[in-house]
C-alpha positions in Angstrom: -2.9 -58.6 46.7 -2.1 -55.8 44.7 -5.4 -55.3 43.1 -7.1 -51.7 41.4 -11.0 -52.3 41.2 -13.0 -50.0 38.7 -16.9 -49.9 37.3 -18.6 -48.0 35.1 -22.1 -47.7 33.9 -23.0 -48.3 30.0 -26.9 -46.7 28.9 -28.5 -48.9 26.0 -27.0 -47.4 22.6 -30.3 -48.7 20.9 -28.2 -51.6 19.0 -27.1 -53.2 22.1 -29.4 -52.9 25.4 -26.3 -53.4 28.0 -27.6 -52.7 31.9 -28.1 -49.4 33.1 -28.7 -50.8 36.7 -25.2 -52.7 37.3 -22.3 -51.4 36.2 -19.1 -53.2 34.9 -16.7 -53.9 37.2 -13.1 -54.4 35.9 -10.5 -55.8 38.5 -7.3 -55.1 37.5 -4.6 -57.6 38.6 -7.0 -59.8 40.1 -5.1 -62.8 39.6 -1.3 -61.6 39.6 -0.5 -63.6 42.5 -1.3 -67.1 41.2 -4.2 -67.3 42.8 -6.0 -70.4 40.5 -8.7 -68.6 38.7 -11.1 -71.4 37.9 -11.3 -73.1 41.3 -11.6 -69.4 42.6 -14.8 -69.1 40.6 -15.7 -72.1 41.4 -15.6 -72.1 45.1 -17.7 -68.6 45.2 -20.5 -69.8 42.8 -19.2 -69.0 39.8 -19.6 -72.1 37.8 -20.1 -73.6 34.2 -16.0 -72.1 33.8 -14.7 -72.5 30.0 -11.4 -71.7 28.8 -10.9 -70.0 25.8 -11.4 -66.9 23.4 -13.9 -63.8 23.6 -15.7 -63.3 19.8 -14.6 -60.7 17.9 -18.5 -59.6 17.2 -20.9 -57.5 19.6 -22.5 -60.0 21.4 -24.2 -60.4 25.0 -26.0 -62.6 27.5 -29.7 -62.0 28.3 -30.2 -64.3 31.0 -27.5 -64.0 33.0 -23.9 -62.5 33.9 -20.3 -63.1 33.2 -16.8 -63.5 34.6 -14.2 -63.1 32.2 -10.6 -63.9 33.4 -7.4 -63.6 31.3 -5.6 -66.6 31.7 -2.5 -65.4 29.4 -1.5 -62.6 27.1 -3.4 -59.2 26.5 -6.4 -58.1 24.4 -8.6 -54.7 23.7 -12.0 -55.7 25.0 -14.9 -53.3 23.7 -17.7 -53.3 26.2 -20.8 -51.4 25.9 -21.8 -51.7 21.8 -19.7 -49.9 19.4 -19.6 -46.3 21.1 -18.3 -48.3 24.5 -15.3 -48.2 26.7 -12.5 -50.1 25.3 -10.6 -52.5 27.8 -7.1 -53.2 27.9 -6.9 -56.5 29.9 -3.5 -58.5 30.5 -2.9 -61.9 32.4 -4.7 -61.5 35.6 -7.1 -58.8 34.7 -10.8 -60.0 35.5 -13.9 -58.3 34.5 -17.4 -58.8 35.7 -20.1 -58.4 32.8 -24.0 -57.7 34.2 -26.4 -59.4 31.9 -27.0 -57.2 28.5 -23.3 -55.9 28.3 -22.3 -55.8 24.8 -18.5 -57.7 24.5 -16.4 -58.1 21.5 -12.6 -58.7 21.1 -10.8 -56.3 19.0 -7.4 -57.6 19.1 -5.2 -59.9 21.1 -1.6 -61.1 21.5 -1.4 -64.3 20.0 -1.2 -66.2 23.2 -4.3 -64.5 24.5 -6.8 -67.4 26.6 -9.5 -66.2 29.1 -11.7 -68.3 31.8 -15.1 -67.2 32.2 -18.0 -68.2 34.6 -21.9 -67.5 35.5 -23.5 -66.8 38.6 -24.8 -70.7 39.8 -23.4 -72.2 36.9 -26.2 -70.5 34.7 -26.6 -71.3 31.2 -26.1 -68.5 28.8 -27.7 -67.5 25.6 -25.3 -65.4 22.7 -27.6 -62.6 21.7 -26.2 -60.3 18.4 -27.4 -57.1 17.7 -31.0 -58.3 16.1 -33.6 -55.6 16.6 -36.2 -58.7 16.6 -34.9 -60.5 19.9 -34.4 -56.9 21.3 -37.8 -56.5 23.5 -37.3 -60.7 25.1 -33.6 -60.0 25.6 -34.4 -57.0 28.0 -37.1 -58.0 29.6 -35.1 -60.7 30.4 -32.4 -58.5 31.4 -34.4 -57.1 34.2 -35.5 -60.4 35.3 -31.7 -61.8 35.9 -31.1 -62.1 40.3 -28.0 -60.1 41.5 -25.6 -62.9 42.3 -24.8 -63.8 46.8 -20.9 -63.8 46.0 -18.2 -61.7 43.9 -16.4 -64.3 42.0 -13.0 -63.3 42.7 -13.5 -62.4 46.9 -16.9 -64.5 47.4 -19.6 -63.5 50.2 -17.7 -60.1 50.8 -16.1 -58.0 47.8 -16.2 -55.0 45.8 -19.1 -56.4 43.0 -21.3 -56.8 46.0 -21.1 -53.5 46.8 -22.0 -52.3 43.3 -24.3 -54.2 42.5 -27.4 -53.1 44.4 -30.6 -53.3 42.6 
């Protein structure tokens, strides 16, 4: 597997409270090799998998974290609220959100589909950049467990190693 794994840390920009503990890990060629991306979730606890389209407003998830695979095409992500890192992601590209990371698509080829997942098969809430919901969301933040498996390598791999709390 010809795979390049990156993180990076994003600070709250005061609009968006992203997760100064975990960083975003970005894996880069992931699934180049065919390897099935929703049973691969699946089978390391990654559950709850949709198929789809990322928004193309700031939003995040309180309560838990976030796979995002691309399935097909290529698409700017920005991560991190509007002063964030912006993501070029292409089929087989998989990055791993920590609860509170801002997300919002800024453009896409027209074939662009992605798979994401949650830690357990947790439930997630769509939070928006609403200064009343801002003090739950990141106390809830905090509150969020570090998941047992990486999604993409499963009781051994490079998000377990980043993500120490």
């Amino acid at each position: 597997m010809n795979m390049d794994v990156t993180s990076f840390y994003l600070k709250d920009d005061g609009q968006i409270p992203n997760n100064s503990d975990l960083p975003v890990v970005v894996y880069k060629g992931a699934f180049d090799d065919g390897l099935p991306i929703q049973e691969t979730f699946q089978q390391h606890n990654w559950k709850g998998s949709w198929t789809g389209d990322v928004f193309d407003f700031h939003h995040y998830h309180s309560n838990t974290h976030e796979v995002l695979a691309v399935k097909e095409g290529e698409a700017t992500i920005l991560v991190g609220g509007d002063e964030g890192e912006r993501l070029q992601l292409k089929k087989g590209d998989a990055i791993v959100l920590p609860a509170g990371t801002g997300h919002k698509k800024l453009e896409s080829s027209h074939d662009f589909e992605v798979v994401g997942a949650y830690p357990n098969g947790a439930s997630f809430n769509t939070r928006k950049q609403d200064p009343a919901d801002r003090t739950q969301a990141i106390s809830e933040i905090k509150n969020v467990p570090v998941p047992n498996q990486d999604p993409i390598f499963g009781e051994e791999g490079p998000l377990l190693e980043k993500w120490i709390k």
